[in-house]
N, C-alpha and C positions, 0 to 999 in steps of 0.2 A: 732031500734035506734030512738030518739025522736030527734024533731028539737031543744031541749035548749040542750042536750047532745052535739051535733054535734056542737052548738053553743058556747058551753065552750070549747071545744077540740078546736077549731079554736081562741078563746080568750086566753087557755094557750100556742096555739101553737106560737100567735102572742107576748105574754109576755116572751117566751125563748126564741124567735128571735128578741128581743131589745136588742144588747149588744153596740148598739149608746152609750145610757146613763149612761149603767152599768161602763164599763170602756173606757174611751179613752183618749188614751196616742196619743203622739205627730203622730204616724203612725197607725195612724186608717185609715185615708183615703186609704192610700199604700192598705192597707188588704183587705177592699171593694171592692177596683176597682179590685184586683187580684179575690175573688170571685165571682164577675160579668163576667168577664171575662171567667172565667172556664166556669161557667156558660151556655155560650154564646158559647163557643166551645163547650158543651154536648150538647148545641141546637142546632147546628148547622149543628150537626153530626148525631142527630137522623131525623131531614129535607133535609136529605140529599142536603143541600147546596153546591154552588162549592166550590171547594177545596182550593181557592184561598181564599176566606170568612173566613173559621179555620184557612189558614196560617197568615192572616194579624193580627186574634186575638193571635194566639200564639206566633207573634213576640212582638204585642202589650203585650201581656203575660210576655213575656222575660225581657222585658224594663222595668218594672214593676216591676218584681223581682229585679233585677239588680238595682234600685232607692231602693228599700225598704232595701235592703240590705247593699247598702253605707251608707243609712242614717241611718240605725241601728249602724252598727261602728263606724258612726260618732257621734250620738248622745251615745254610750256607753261611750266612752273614753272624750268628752269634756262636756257632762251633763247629767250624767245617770238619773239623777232624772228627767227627761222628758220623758226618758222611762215608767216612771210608770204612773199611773192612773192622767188626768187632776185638779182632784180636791187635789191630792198631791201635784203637783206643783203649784197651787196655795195659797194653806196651807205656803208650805215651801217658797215663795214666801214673805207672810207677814208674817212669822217667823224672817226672813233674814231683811226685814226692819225696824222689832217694834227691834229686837235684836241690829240694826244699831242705831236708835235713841236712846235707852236707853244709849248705849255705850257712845256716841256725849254727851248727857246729863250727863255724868259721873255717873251714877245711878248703872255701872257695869261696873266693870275691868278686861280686857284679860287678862288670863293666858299663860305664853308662855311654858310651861311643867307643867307636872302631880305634878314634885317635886315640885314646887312652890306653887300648892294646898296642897300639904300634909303641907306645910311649917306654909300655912297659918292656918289649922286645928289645928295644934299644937299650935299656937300663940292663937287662941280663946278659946281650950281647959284648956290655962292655965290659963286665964283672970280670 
């Protein structure tokens, strides 16, 4: 195996382990620390360190969980779209404001039901 071989396999290996950039949603960090943590207790366990050292990370482990998971339900039920990918919510972020101002500027009128669009289709269709 040649040294540029060896050195692309560690350049692809390094670009399928960027998923910082690819996607990150509001609990990214949770996820991290949770596989550092694993981590850290495989390491732990093959150095055979004391025993005390794997339990402090597996509590730390636990608590961890335990955060990622309230915040998930919380973030499901009160802004799911934070769940998704960072650069969604910020998309829908100035969606929701240019959508706000046009409105304020009267440029665009809420509909408060679907019948009321059909309403007004028919009124232009007839023009």
């Amino acid at each position: 195996m040649k040294a540029s071989d060896v050195t692309s396999s560690i350049r692809d290996f390094i670009r399928a382990a960027d998923i910082g950039r690819s996607r990150s949603s509001i609990l990214n960090q949770l996820q991290w620390t949770m596989a550092i943590l694993i981590a850290g207790i495989v390491a732990f366990q093959f150095a055979h360190a004391p025993t005390w050292l794997s339990v402090f990370l597996a509590i730390v482990f636990g608590l961890d969980a335990a955060v990622f998971l309230s915040a998930f339900l919380y973030f499901m039920l009160k802004r799911p779209h934070s769940l998704r990918s960072e650069s969604f919510d910020y998309k829908m972020t100035e969606l929701m404001r240019r959508r706000t101002g046009e409105m304020e500027a009267g440029l665009y009128e809420e509909l408060s039901a679907s019948s009321d669009l059909k309403v007004q289709l028919k009124e232009h269709t007839e023009q």
